[in-house]
N, C-alpha and C positions, 0 to 999 in steps of 0.2 A: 635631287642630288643624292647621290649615292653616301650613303654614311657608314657601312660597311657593315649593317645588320643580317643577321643570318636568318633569314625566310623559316627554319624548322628551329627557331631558338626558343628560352622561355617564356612564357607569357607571363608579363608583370601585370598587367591587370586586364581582368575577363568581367564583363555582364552577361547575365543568364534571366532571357526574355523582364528584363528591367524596367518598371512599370510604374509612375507615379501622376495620380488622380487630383484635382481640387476639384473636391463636390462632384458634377456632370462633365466636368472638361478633363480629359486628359493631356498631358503635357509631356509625358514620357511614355511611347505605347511599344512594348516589349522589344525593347532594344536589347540586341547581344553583339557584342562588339568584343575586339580581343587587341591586346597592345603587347608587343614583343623587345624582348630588354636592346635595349641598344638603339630603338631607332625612335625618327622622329613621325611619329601620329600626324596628320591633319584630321579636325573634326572641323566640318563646315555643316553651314544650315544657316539660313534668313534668321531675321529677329526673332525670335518665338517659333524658332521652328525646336528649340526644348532642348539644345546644348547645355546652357547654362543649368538647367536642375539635374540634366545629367551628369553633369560635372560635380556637382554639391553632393550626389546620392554617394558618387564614385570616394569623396572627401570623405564620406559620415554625415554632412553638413545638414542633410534629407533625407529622415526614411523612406524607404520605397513604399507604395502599396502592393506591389508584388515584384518575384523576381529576385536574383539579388545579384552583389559586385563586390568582385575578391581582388585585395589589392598586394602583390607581391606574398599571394598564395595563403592569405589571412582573409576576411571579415570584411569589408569597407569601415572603415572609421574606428578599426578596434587602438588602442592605445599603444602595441608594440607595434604598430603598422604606419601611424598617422610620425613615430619620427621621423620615419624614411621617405617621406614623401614633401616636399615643397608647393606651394601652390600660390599663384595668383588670380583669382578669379573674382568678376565685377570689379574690378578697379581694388587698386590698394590706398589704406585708411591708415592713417598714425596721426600723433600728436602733433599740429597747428604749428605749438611754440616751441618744441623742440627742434635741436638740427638733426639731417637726415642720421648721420651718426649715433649723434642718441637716441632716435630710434630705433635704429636698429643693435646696438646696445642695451637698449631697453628686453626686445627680444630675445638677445641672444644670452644675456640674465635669467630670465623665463627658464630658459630652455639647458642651461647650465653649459653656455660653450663660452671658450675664449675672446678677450676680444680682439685677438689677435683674427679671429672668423671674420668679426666684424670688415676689418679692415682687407679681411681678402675678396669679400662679397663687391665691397665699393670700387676697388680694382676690377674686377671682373665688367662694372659695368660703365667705367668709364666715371665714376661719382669722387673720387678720392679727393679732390682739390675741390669740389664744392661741399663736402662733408659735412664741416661748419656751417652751412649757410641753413638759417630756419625751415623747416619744411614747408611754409606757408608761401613761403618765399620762392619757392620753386616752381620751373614753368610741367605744363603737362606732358612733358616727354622727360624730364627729372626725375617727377613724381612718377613716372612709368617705371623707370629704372631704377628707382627707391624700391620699388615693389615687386623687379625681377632678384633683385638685391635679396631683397627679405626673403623670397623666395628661394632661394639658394644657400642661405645658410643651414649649417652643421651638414654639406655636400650630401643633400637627399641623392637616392636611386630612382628615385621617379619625378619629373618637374611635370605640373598640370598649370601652363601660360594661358591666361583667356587674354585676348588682344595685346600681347607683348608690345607689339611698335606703335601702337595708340600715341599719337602725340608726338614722335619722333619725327626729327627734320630725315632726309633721303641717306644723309652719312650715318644718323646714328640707327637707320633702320638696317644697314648695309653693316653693323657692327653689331646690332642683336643677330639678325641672323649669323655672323660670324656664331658667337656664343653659341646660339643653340645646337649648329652643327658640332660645335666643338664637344660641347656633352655630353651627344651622343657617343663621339670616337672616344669620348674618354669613359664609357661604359655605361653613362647615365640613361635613361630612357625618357623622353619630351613627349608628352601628348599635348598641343598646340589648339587652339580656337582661336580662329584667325578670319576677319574679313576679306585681305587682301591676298585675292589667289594666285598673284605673280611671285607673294613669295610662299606659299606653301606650295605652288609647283616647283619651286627652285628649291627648298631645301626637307622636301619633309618624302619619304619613302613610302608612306602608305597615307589613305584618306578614308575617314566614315566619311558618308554623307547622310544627315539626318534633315527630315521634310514632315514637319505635322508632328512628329514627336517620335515619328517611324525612321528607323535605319532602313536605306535605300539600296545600298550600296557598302559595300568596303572592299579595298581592292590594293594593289600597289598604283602609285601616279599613271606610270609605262599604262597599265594597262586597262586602265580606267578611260583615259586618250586615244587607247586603239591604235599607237603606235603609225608610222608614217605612211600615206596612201598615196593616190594621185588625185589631183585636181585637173578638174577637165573644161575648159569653156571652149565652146564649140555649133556651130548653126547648121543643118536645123538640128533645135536641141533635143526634139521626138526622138528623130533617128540616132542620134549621138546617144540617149539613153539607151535606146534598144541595143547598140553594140556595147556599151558600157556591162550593161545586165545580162548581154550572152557572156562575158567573159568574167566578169564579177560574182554574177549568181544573181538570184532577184532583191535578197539583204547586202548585198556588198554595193551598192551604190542610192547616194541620197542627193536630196539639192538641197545646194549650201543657200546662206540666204542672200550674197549678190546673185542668184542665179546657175551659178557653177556647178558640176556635179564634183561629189566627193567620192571616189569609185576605190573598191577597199582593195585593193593589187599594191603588193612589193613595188617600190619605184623602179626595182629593174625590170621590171614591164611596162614603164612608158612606150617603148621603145614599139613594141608588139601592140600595143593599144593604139597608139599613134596610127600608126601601118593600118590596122582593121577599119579604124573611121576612115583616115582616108582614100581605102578601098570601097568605103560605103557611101562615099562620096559627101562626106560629111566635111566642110570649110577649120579646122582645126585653127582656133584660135591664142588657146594658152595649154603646157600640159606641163607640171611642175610639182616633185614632190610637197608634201601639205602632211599639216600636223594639227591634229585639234587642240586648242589651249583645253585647261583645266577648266575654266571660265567657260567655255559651249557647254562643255560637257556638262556643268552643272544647270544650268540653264535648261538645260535640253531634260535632264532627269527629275527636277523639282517644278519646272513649268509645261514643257512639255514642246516649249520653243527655244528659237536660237538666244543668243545673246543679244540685249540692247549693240546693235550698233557693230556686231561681231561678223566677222568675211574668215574663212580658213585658218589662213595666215596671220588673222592680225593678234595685235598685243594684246592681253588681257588687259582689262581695265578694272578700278578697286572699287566695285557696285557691290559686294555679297557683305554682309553682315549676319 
């Protein structure tokens, strides 16, 4: 989703080959990654593919062992830096016996804001009429939004969400991302970690992808996807490649995993591709613009194969973590 970030704008937070060791294991192996004011980040990667410590080095929360990460052109974790910045990462922690309100109350004391903030944070996330209700008491998609809540007060410039919709039923996951898109238009900058790739291809404008602790990848969504090709099913399927990869090139065409070829031509070339096979007397069975989900694509760069269960066209499904 377009958020209306400017591709040559500033960069609110940079890492420069960003590097953190326990003992023999490395867990963050020279990541540099760059996030631009205004827009919304996806950072993906499996469990322990080293998000989460990169996320904490980017807080202050971790020193690096080498490397470092400048956050709205300061230090990581220096003290005129960490006001500016909101974060939810690993799940949010507050007081049991308190209501959500006094906790965040409680913080926003800490932090010397009004609590007139308070009551703006719980508006924003849909909390204001359970307010009152103990925090204990709250289900785990309450407690999620307690903690984008907490996250958001004194209006940071940069918000760092690790699993925002964690726990939300399908409306209130349809109303975080409202939010998030919203803070970007309204100047904020969202660097997101997120398992669920249906909605970081719906609303986030750029993606790390981080595998083993290594950045793989960092791209805009469009063109991470490789933008819309043709899909070809067709017998025999020998020959049907063969014309595929005279007019494709011998990289511009692959097989999908029902079997299909994925041939990387403009779909106003169906038309011309169509006509060549079957002049090569090749049986033309399907031929239809195709788009890679975000979910192949991750697949295909962290495994090395397709998707559990994935054909061109289909829907992504919420498998990454």
């Amino acid at each position: 989703m377009d958020t209306g970030v400017n591709e040559t704008g500033e960069l609110v937070l940079r890492t420069d080959a960003l590097t953190k060791r326990y003992g023999d294991r490395v867990a963050v192996d020279g990541v540099s990654m760059t996030v631009r004011r205004g827009e919304v980040y996806g950072f993906l990667g499996h469990n322990g593919a080293g998000k989460t410590t990169t996320l904490r080095m980017v807080l202050g929360l971790v020193r690096p062992t080498a490397g470092r990460a400048s956050v709205l052109g300061r230090p990581a974790g220096r003290a005129d830096v960490t006001g500016r910045v909101g974060a939810l990462v690993e799940g949010p922690g507050f007081y049991p016996y308190l209501s959500g309100r006094d906790n965040l109350r409680s913080l926003a004391r800490y932090r010397h804001l009004p609590r007139a903030e308070v009551e703006r944070v719980l508006d924003l996330v849909d909390l204001a009429g359970r307010g009152d209700d103990a925090y204990k008491g709250y289900s785990l998609g309450m407690k999620q939004r307690l903690g984008v809540a907490a996250a958001l007060l004194g209006d940071p410039e940069l918000v760092i969400l690790d699993e925002p919709t964690n726990g939300l039923d399908p409306a209130g996951m349809a109303d975080m991302r409202e939010l998030v898109v919203s803070l970007a238009r309204g100047g904020r900058t969202v660097l997101l970690s997120s398992h669920l790739l249906t909605e970081v291809q719906e609303i986030c404008d750029r993606v790390g992808v981080i595998d083993h602790g290594r950045l793989l990848r960092e791209a805009a969504v469009a063109d991470l996807r490789g933008g819309i090709t043709v899909r070809v099913r067709a017998t025999p399927a020998d020959t049907a490649l063969a014309v595929a990869t005279r007019m494709a090139g011998p990289d511009g065409v692959r097989t999908l995993p029902d079997g299909a070829l994925g041939v990387g031509l403009p779909a106003s070339a169906a038309p011309d591709l169509t006509r060549a096979l079957v002049a090569a007397g090749v049986d033309v069975h399907e031929v239809a613009p195709s788009e890679r989900t975000l979910e192949e694509v991750f697949f295909e760069m962290t495994t090395g194969a397709a998707a559990p269960g994935s054909a061109s066209n289909a829907n992504m499904k919420e498998t990454v973590s």
